[in-house]
Backbone as a ProteinNet text record, in pm:
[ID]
protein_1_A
[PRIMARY]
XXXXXXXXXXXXXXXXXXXXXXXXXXXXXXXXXXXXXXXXXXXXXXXXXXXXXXXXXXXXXXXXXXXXXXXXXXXXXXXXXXXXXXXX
[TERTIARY]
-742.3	-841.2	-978.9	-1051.7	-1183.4	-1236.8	-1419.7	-1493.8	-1468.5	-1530.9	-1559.8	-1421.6	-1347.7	-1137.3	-1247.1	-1256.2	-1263.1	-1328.9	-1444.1	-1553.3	-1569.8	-1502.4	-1494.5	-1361.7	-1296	-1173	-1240.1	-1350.3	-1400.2	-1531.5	-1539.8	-1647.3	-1633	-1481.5	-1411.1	-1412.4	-1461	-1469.8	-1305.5	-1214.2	-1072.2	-993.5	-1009.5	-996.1	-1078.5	-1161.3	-1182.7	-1107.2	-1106.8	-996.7	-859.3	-833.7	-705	-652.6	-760.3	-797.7	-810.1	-851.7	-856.8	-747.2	-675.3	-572.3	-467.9	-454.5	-371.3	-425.1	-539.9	-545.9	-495.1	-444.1	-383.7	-197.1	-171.3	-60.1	63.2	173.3	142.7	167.1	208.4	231.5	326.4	373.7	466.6	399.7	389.1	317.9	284.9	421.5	418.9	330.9	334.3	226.2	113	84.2	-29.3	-115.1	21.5	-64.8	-62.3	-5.6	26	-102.7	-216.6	-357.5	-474	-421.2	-556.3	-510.1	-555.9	-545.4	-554.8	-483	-455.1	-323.6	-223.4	-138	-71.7	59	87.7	61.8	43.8	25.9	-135.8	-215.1	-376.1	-373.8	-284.6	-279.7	-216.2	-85.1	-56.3	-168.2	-206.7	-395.3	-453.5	-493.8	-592.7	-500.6	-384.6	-317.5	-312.4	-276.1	-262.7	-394.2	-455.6	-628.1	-690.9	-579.9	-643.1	-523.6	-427.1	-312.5	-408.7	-437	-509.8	-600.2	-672.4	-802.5	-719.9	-593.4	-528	-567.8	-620.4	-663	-566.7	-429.3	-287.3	-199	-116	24.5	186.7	237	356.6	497.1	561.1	715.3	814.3	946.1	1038.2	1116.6	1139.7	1277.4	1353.8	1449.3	1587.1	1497.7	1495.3	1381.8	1228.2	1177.1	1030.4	973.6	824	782.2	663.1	618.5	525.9	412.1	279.4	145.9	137.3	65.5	-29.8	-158.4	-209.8	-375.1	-313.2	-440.1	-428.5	-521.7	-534.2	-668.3	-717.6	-647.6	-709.3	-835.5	-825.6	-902.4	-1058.7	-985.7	-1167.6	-1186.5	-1131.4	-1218.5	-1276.5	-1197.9	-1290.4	-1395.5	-1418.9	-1552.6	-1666.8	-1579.3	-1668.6	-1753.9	-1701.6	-1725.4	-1768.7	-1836.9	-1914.3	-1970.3	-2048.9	-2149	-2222.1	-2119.9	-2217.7	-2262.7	-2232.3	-2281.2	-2433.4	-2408.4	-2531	-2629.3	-2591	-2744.8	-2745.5	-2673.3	-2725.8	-2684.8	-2551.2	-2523.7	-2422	-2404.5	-2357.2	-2206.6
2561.8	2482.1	2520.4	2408.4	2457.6	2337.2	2429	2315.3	2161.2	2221.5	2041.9	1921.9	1993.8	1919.9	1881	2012.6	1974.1	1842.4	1857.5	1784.7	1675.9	1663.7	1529.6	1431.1	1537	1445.5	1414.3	1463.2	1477.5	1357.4	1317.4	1227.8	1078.8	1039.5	901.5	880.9	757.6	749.2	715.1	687	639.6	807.8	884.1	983.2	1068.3	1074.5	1122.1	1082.9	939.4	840.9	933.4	959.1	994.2	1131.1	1236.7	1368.2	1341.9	1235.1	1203.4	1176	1143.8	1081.2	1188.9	1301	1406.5	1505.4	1501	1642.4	1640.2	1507.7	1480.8	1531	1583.2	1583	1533.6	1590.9	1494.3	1394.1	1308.1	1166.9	1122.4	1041.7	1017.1	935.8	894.1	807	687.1	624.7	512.5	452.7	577.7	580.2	546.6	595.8	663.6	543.3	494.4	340.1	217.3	231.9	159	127	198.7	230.7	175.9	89.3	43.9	-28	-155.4	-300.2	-267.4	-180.5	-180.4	-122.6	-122.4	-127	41.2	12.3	153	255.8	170.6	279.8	322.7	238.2	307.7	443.5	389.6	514.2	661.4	629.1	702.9	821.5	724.6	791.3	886.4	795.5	872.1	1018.4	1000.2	1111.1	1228.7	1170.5	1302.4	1359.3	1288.8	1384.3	1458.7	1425.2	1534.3	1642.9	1605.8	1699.1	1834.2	1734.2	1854	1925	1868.4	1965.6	2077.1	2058.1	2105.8	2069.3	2003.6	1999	1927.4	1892.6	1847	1904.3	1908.7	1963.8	1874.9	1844.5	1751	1843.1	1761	1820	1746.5	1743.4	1633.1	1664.6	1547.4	1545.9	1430.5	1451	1302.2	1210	1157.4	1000.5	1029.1	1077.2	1055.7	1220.9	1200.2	1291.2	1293.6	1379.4	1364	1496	1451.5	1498.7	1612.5	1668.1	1718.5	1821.1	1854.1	1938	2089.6	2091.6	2224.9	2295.9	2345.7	2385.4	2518.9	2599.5	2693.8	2722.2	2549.3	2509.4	2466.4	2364.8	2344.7	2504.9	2611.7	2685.9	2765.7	2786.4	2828.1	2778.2	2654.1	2563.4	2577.6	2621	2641.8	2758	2850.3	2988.9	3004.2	2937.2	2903.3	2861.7	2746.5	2625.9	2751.3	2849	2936.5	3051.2	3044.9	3205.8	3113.8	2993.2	2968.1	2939.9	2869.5	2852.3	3009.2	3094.9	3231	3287.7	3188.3	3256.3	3363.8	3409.2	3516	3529.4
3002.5	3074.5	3024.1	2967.4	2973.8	3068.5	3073	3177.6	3152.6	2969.9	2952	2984.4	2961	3012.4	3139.7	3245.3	3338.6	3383.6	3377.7	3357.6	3312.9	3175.5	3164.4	3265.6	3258.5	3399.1	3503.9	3545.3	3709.1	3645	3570.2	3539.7	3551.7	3566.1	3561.5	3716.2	3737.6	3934.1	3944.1	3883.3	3906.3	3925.5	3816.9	3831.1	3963.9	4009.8	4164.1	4286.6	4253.7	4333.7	4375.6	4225.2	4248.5	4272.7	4307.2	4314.8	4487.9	4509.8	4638.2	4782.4	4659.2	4745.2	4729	4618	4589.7	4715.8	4801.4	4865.2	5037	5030.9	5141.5	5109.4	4968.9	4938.5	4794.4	4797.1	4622.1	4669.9	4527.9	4572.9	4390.9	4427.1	4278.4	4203.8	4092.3	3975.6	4035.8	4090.2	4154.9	4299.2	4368.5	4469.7	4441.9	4352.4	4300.6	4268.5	4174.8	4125.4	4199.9	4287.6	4418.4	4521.8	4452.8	4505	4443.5	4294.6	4200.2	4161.5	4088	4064.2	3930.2	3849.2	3696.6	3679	3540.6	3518.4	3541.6	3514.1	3556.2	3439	3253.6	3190.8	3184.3	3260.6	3266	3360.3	3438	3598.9	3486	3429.9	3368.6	3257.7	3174.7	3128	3224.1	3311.9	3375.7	3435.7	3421.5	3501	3393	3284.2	3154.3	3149.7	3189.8	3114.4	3261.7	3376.7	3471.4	3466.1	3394.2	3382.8	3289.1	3138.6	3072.4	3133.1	3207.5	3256.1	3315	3369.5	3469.7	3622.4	3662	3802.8	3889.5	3852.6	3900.3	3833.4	3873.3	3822.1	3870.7	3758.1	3799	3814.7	3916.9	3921.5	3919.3	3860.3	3826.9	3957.8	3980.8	4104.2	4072.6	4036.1	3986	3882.8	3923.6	3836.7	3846.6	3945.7	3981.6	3962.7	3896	3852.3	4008.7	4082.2	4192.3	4106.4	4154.9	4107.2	4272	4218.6	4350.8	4283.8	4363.1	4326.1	4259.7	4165.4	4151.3	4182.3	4305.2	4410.9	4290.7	4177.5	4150.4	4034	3996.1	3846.5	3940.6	4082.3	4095.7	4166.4	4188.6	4279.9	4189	4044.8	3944	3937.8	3961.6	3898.2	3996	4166.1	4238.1	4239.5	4225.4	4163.4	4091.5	3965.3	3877.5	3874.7	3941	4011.7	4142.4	4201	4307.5	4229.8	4151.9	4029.7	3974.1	3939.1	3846.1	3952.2	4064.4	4137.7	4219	4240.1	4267.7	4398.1	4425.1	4614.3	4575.1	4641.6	4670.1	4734.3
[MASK]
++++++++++++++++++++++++++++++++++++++++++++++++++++++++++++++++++++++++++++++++++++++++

C-alpha cells in the first residue's frame, strides 16, 4: 500500500460511494452494483483499484466474492493526516 494507491482510490466520488456503503458491512459485487446506474464491469474497476490501495478486502464463498473495509489502511492515513497538522 502506498498513499498515492491510497489517494488516488479515495479521489473517485464512485469509489467513496462505495467505501460508503462497505462500512455498514460487506456486501457482494452484485450488491454493490445494484447501487449505480453503470455496468457491472465499471463497478468491477472501481473495485480493483480500491482493492490495490488496499482499503477493501475480498472473500470467496461458493460463487460470490463479498468486499468489506479494510479499517487498517485508512487509520494509517489517519495517523498521518494527525502527525502532519500536529495533534497529538
Amino acid at each position: 500500500m502506498s498513499f498515492a494507491d491510497t489517494f488516488k482510490a479515495l479521489s473517485d466520488p464512485v469509489r467513496r460511494e462505495i467505501l460508503e456503503l462497505l462500512k455498514n458491512g460487506r456486501h457482494s459485487a452484485g450488491d454493490i452494483a445494484a447501487n449505480f446506474d453503470m455496468t457491472q464491469a465499471t463497478v468491477s474497476y472501481h473495485l480493483k483499484i480500491l482493492k490495490k490501495a488496499d482499503l477493501i478486502r475480498e472473500t470467496r464463498e461458493k460463487n460470490y466474492i463479498y468486499y468489506e473495509l479494510n479499517l487498517t489502511v485508512l487509520e494509517e492515513v489517519m495517523v498521518w493526516l494527525s502527525d502532519l497538522k500536529g495533534e497529538n
